[in-house]
C-alpha positions as CSV (number, residue, x, y, z in Angstrom):
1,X,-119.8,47.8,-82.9
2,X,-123.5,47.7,-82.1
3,X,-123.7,44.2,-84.3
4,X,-120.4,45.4,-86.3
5,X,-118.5,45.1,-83.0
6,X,-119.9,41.8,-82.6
7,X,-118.4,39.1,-84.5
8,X,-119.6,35.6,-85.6
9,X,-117.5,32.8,-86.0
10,X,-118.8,30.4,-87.8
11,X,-117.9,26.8,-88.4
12,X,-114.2,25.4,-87.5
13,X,-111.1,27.1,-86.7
14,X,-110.8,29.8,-89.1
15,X,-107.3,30.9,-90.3
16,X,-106.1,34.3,-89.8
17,X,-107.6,36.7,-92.0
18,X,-105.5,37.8,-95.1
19,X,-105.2,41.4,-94.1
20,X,-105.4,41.9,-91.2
21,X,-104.6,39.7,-87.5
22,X,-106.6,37.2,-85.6
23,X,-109.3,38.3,-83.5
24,X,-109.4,36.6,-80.1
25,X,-112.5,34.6,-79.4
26,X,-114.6,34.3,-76.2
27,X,-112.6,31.6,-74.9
28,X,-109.5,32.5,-73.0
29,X,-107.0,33.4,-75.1
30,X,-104.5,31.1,-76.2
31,X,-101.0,31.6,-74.0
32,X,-99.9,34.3,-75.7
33,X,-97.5,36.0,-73.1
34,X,-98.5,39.6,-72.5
35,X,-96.7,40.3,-75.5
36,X,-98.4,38.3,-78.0
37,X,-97.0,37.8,-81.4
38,X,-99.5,38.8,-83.9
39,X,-99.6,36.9,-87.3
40,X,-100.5,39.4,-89.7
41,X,-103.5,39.5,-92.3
42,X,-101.9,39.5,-95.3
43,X,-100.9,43.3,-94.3
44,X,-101.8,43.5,-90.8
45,X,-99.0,43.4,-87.7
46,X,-98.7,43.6,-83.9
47,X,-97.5,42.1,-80.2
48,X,-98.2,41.8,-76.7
49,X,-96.7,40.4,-73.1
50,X,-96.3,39.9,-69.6
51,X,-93.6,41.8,-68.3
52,X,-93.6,45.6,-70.1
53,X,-96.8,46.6,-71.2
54,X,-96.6,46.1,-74.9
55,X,-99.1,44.8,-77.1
56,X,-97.9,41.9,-79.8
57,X,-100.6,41.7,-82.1
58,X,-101.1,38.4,-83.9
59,X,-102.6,38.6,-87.6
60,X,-106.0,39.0,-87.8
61,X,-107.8,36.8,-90.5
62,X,-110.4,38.1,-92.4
63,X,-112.9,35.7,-90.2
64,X,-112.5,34.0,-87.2
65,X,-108.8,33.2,-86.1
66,X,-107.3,30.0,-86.2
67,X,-108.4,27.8,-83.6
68,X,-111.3,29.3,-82.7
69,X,-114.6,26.8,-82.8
70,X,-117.5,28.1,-84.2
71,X,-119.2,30.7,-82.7
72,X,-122.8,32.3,-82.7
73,X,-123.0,35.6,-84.1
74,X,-122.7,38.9,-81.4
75,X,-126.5,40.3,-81.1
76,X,-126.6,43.6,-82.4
77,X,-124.3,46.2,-79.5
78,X,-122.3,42.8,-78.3
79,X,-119.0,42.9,-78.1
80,X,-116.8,41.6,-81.0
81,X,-115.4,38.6,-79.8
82,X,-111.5,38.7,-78.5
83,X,-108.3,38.1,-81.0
84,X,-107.2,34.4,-81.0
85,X,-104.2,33.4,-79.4
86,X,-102.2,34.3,-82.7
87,X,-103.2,37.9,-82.1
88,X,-100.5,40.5,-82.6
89,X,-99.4,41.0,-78.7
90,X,-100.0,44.2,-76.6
91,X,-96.7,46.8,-77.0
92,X,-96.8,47.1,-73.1
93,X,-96.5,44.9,-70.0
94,X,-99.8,44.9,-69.1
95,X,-102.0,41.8,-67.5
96,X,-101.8,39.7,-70.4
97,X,-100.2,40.3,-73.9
98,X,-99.5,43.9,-74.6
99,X,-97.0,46.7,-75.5
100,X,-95.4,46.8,-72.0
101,X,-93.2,44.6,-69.6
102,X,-95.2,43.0,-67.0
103,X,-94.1,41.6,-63.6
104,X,-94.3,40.0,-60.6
105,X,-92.9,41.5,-57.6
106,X,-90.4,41.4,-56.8
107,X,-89.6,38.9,-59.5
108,X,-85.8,39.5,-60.9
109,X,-85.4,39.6,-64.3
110,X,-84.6,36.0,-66.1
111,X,-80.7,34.9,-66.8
112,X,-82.1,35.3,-70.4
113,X,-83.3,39.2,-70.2
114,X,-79.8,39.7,-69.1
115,X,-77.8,37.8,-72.1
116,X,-79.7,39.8,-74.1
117,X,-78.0,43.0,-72.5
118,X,-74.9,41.1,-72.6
119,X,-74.8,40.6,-75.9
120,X,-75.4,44.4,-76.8
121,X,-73.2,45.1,-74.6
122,X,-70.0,43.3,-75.8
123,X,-71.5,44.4,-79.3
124,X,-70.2,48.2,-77.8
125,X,-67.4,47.0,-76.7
126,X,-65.8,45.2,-80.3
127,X,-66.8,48.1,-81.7
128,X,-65.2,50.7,-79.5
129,X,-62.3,48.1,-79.9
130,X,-62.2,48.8,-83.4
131,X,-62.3,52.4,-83.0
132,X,-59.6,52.8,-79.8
133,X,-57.3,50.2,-82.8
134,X,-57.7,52.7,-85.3
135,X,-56.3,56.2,-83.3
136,X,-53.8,53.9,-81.8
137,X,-52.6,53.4,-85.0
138,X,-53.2,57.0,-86.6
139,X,-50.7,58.1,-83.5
140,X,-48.1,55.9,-84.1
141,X,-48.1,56.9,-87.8
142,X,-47.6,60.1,-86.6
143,X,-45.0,59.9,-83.8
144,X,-43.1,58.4,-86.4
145,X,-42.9,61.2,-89.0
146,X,-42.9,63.9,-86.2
147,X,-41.0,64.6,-83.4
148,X,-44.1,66.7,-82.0
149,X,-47.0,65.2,-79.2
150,X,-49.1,62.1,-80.4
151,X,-51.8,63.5,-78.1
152,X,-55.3,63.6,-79.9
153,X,-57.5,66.4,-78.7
154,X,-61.1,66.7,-79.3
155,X,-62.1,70.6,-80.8
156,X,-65.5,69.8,-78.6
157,X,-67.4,67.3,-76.8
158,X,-70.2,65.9,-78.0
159,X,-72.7,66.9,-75.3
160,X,-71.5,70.6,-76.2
161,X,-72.7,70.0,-79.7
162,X,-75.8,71.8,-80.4
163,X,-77.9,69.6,-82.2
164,X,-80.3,71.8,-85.2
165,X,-83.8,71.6,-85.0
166,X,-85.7,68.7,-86.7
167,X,-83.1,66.5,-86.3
168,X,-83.7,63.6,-83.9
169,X,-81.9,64.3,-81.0
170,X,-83.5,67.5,-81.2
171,X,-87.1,66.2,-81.4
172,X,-86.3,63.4,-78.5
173,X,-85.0,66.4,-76.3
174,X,-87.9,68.0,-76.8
175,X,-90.2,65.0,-76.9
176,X,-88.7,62.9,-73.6
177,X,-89.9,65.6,-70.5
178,X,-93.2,64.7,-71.1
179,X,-93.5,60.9,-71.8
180,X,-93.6,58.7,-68.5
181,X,-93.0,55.3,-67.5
182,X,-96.2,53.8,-66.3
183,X,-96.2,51.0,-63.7
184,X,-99.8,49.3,-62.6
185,X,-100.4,46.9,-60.5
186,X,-103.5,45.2,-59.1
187,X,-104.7,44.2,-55.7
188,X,-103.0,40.9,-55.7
189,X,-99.8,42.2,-57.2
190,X,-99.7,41.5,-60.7
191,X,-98.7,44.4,-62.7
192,X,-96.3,45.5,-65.2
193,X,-95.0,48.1,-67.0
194,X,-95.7,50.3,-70.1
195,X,-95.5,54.0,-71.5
196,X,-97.7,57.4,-71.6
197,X,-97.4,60.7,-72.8
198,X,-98.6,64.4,-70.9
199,X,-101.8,65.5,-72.9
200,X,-102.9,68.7,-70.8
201,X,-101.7,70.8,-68.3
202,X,-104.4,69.5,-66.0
203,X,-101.8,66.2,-65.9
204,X,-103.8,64.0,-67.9
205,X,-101.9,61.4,-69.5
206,X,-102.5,59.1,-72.5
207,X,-102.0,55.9,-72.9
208,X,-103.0,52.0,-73.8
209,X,-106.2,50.4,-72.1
210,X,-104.0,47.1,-71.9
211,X,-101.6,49.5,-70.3
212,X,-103.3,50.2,-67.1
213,X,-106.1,47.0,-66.8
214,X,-104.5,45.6,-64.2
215,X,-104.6,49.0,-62.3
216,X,-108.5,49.8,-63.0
217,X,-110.3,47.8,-60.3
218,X,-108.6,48.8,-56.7
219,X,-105.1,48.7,-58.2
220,X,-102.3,50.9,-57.5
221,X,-101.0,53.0,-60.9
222,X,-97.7,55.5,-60.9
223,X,-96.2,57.5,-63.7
224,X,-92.2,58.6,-63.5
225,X,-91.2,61.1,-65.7
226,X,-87.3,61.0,-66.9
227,X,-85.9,62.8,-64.3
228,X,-86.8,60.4,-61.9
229,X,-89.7,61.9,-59.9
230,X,-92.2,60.0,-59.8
231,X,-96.1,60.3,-59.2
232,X,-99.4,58.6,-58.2
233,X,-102.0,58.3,-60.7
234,X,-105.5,57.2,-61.1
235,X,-107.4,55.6,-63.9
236,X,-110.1,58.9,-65.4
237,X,-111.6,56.4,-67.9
238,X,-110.7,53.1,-70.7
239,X,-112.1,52.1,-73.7
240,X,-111.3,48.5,-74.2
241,X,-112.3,47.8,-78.1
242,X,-109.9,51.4,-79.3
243,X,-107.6,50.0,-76.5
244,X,-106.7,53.6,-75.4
245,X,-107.2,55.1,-71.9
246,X,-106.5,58.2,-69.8
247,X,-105.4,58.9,-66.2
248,X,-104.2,61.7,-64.4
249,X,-101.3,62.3,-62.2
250,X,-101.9,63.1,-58.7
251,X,-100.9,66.7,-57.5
252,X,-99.1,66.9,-60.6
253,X,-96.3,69.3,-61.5
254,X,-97.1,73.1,-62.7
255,X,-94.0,72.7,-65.4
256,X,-95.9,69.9,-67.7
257,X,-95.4,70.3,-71.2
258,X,-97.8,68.7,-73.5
259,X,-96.8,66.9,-76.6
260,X,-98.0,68.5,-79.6
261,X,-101.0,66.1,-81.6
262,X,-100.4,66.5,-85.5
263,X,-103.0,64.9,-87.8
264,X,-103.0,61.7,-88.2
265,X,-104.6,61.6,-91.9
266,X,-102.4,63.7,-93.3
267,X,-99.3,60.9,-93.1
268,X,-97.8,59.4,-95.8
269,X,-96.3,56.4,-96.2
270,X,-92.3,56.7,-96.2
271,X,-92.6,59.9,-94.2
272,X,-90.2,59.5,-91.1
273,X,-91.2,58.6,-87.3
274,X,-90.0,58.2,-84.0
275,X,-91.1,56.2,-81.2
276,X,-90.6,56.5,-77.3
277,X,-91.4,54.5,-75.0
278,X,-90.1,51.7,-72.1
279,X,-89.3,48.5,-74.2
280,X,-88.3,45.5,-71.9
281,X,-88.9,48.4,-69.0
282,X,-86.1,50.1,-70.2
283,X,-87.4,53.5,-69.7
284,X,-86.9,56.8,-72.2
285,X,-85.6,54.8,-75.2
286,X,-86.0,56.2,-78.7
287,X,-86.4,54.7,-81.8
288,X,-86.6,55.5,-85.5
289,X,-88.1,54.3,-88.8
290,X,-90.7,55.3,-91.0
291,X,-94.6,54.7,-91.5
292,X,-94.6,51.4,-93.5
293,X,-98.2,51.3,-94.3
294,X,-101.8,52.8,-93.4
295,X,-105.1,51.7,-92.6
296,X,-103.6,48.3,-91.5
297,X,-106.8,46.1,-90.0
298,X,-105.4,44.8,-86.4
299,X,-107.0,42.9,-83.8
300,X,-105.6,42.5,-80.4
301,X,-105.8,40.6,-77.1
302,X,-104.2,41.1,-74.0
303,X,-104.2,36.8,-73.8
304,X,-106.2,36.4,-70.7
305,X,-109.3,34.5,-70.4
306,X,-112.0,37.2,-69.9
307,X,-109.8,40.0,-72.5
308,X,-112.2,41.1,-75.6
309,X,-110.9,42.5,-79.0
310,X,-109.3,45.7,-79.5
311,X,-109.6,47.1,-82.6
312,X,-107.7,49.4,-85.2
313,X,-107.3,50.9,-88.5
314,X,-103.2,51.0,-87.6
315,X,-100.7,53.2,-88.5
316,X,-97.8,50.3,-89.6
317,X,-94.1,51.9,-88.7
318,X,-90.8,49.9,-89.3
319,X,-89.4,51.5,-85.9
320,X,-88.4,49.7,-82.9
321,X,-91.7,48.7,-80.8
322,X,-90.7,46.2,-78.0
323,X,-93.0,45.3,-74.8
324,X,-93.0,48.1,-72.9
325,X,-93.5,50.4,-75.5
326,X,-97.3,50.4,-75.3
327,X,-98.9,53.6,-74.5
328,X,-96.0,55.8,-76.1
329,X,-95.9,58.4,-78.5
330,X,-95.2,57.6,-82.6
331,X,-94.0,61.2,-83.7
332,X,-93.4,62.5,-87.0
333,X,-90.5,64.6,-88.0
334,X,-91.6,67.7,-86.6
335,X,-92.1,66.2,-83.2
336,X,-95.8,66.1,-83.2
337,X,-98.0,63.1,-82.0
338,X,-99.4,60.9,-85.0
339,X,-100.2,57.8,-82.8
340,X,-100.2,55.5,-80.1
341,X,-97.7,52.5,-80.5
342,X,-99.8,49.6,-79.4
343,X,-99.2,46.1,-81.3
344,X,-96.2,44.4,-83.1
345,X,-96.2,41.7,-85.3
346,X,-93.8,38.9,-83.5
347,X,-92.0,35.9,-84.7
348,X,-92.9,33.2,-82.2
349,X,-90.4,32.4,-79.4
350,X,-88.3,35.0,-77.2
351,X,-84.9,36.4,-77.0
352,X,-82.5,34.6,-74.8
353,X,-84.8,31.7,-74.0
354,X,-87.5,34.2,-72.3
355,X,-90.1,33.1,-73.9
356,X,-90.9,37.2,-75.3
357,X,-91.2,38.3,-79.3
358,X,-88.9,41.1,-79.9
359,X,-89.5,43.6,-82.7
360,X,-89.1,42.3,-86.0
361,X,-90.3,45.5,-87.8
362,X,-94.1,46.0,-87.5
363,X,-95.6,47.2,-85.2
364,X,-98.9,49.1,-85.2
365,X,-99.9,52.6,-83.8
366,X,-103.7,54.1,-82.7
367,X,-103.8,57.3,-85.1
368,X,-103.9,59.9,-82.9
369,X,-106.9,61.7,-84.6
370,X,-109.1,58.7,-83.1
371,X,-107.3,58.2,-80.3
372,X,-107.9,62.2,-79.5
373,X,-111.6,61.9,-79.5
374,X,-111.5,58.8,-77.5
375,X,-109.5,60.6,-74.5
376,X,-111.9,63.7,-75.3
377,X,-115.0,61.1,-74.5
378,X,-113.0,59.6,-71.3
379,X,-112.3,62.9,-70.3
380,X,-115.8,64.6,-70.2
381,X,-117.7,61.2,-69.3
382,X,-115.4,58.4,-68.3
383,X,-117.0,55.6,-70.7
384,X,-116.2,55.1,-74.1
385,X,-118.4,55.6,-77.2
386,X,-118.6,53.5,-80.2
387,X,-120.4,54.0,-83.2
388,X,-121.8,50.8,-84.9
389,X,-124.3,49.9,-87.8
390,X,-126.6,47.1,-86.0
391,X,-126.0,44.4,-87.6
392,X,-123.3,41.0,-86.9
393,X,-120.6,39.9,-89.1
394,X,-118.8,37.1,-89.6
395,X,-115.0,36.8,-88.5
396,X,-114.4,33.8,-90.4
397,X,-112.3,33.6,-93.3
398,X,-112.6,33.6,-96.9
399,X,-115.8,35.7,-97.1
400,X,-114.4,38.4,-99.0
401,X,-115.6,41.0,-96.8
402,X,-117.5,41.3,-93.9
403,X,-120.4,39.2,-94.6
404,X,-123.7,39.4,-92.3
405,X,-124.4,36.8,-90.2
406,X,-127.8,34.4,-90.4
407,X,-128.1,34.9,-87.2
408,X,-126.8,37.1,-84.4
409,X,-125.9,35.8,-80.3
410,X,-128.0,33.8,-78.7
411,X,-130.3,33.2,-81.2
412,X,-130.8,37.7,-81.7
413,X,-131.7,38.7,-85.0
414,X,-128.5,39.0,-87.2
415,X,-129.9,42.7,-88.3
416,X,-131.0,44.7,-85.3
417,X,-134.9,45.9,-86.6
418,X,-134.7,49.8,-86.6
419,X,-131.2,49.7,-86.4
420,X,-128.8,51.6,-89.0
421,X,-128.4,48.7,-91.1
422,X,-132.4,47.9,-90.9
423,X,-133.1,51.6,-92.3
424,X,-130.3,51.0,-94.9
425,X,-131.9,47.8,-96.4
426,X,-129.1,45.7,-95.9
427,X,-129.8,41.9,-95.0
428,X,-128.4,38.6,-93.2
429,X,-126.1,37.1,-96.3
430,X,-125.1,40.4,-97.3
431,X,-121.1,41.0,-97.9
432,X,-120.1,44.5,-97.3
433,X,-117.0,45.2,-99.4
434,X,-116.1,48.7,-99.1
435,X,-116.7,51.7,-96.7
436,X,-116.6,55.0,-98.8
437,X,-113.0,54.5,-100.9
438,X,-111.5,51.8,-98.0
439,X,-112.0,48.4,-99.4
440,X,-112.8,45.6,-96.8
441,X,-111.8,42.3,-96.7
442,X,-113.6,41.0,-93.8
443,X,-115.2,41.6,-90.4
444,X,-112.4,42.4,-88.5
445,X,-111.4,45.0,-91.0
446,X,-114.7,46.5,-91.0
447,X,-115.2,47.0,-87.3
448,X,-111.7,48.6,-86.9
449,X,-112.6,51.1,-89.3
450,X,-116.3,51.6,-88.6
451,X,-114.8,53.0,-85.0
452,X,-112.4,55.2,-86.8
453,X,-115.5,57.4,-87.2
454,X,-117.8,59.3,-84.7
455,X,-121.7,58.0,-84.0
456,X,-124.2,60.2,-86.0
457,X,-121.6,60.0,-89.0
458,X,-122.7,59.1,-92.8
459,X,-120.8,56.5,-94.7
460,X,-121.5,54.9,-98.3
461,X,-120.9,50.8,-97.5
462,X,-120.6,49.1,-100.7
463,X,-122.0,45.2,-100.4
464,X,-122.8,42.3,-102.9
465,X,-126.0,40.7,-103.0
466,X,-126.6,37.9,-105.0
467,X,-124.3,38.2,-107.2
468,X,-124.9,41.6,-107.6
469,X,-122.9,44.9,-106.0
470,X,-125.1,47.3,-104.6
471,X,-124.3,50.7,-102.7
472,X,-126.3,52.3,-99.9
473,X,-126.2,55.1,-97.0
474,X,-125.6,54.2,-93.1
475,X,-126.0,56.7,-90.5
476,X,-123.9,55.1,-87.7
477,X,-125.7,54.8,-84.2
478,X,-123.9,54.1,-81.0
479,X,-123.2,52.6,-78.1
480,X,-121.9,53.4,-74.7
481,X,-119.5,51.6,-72.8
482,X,-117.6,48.5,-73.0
483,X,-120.4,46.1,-71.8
């Protein structure tokens, strides 16, 4: 944020923060494939990776993640500086670690993408074994005290059972029409693969930054819907530090459905979800769990060299997120938006020898009520607006906050004079502890949910000074753009 977007990491490679994951540094990203794994803050989870867009997020340390060398402080309006290489990976494919599944054309997929089918497959096939064993047997227990047919009928097929409403199947009937398959790809043919939902009848679809990047600068983007047709899209606008973007389909269909957007504040932890998306580009899969945790602090990279830090207060859901699901909807059990899956926490390696995480169980969602006045922004303007309090803090471990830097980039004052922070009387060596009720355990925790609020908002920051805990008033003030 204006300084509060800007982090400062400050003397040797800091560990990930307890609560939430690493925050890349200006350096190029450690090779985390598109779908990094994120090591979590001591509560914080997500994933990126080449291939399907799909963001793995690593954990994002209180301070500056591991590996990162000492950095000066962002001046005030910089941009915080990018997730380390253990950032929770994207959930697509896009350019660099992400939700998604990325590719190069017309690369086939690896031996060990495939033995990871195979096994699922044969999987099926013990298990139907199992089942065909058992009605063999039922029929020859009854052929043997009847003299009547040992033909088993069904009363009904199952794709004439009508399934009730609120049950999954009927929510993911409902819900699949209008999520798409998004594929980008740039000018020299790097691309991949991730997942978007229909916002408006105008055919304005929403989806991951990380999702599209590759797509932005003279790419070529397409969305396919799950009946197959499939059209050309363009980029309307991105916001790299919320990681969300919009574009809209070409000449798009008069029949589009938009998903319903519930609100996002009102979830409880334990309430049911559902996630769609394209994990490993397998287009239109659904998956279930429930919301694990809220408020999560995540910080995410795409991995490549010039990437910067996304940043989120995540929703944390126990449901299947693979690469490929970035950009896809995280429903509740009425079928209504709540998020935007974007991150997973990975375990390190790949399935079948591929070198990319799979889901182990957290993954991290956008809350739609930000993510909402993001598109709204993108919509009407096409740049992104962040608010911020003027001031740079430290992404380095073990502060016990977010403490305010000495000194900000460059040699810039740490406190921006005039700035929000300025007219609040806070000071370089400050620790800011809480915002209103949300405790804070360090920088990366306090951008994420400094952005969950608008510019021209009034929040109660709660710091220690010497020793001493004080309180005081911030107006946040803003700033436009990504730059």
């Amino acid at each position: 944020m204006s300084t509060e977007n800007e982090g400062n990491n400050e003397g040797n490679a800091v560990p990930p923060a307890p609560s939430a994951p690493p925050v890349p540094v200006d350096a190029p990203a450690a090779s985390t494939r598109p779908e990094h794994g994120v090591p979590p803050r001591p509560g914080a989870h997500p994933e990126s990776q080449e291939g399907d867009p799909t963001a793995v997020l690593p954990p994002v340390p209180p301070g500056a993640p591991d590996g990162t060398h000492a950095a000066h402080g962002a001046e005030p309006g910089a941009w915080p500086p990018p997730p380390p290489p253990a950032t929770p990976a994207y959930a697509n494919g896009g350019s660099g670690a992400g939700w998604g599944s990325t590719y190069q054309q017309p690369a086939p997929k690896s031996g060990g993408g495939r033995g990871g089918l195979i096994a699922a497959v044969l999987v099926a096939a013990l298990v139907a074994g199992g089942v065909g064993g058992g009605i063999g047997y039922w029929a020859a227990d009854s052929n043997d005290s009847s003299t009547g047919s040992t033909t088993v009928s069904a009363s009904q097929s199952g794709g004439d059972f009508k399934r009730e409403a609120g049950t999954v199947a009927a929510i993911a009937n409902q819900a699949l029409p209008s999520t798409v398959t998004i594929e980008a790809e740039s000018g020299g043919g790097e691309g991949g693969t991730g997942t978007g939902f229909v916002m408006d009848k105008q055919g304005h679809i929403l989806t991951n930054n990380h999702v599209v990047a590759e797509a932005v600068d003279g790419g070529k983007l397409s969305a396919t819907f799950p009946n197959g047709k499939k059209y050309d899209a363009e980029v309307v606008g991105n916001a790299q530090g919320y990681d969300v973007a919009v574009i809209q389909l070409k000449n798009p269909p008069e029949d589009l459905k938009p998903l319903p957007l519930g609100d996002s504040e009102k979830v409880a932890v334990g309430d049911s979800t559902i996630a769609i998306g394209a994990p490993f580009g397998l287009s239109n899969t659904v998956t279930t769990g429930i919301i694990s945790a809220k408020n999560r602090p995540v910080a995410s990279s795409d991995g490549s060299s010039t990437g910067k830090a996304s940043y989120m207060s995540a929703l944390q859901t126990d449901a299947s997120i693979n690469p490929g699901n970035s950009g896809g909807p995280l429903l509740d059990a009425k079928g209504s938006v709540i998020g935007i899956n974007s991150a997973i926490q990975s375990a390190s390696g790949g399935l079948g020898g591929t070198g990319q995480s799979g889901s182990i169980g957290l993954g991290f969602a956008i809350p739609i009520n930000q993510a909402k006045n993001v598109a709204q922004q993108l919509i009407r303007t096409g740049e992104p607006v962040y608010p911020v309090i003027g001031a740079s803090v430290s992404l380095q471990e073990g502060t016990g906050g977010a403490r305010i830097t000495e000194e900000g980039a460059g040699g810039a004052d740490a406190v921006e004079k005039g700035g929000p922070a300025d007219k609040a009387g806070l000071k370089p060596g400050d620790v800011i502890t809480k915002i209103d009720d949300t405790a804070i355990d360090s920088g990366p925790a306090l951008i994420g949910e400094i952005w969950t609020h608008q510019p021209g908002d009034t929040v109660t920051l709660t710091y220690t000074r010497d020793g001493k805990t004080n309180t005081t008033e911030v107006t946040l003030g803003e700033r436009e753009g990504d730059s």
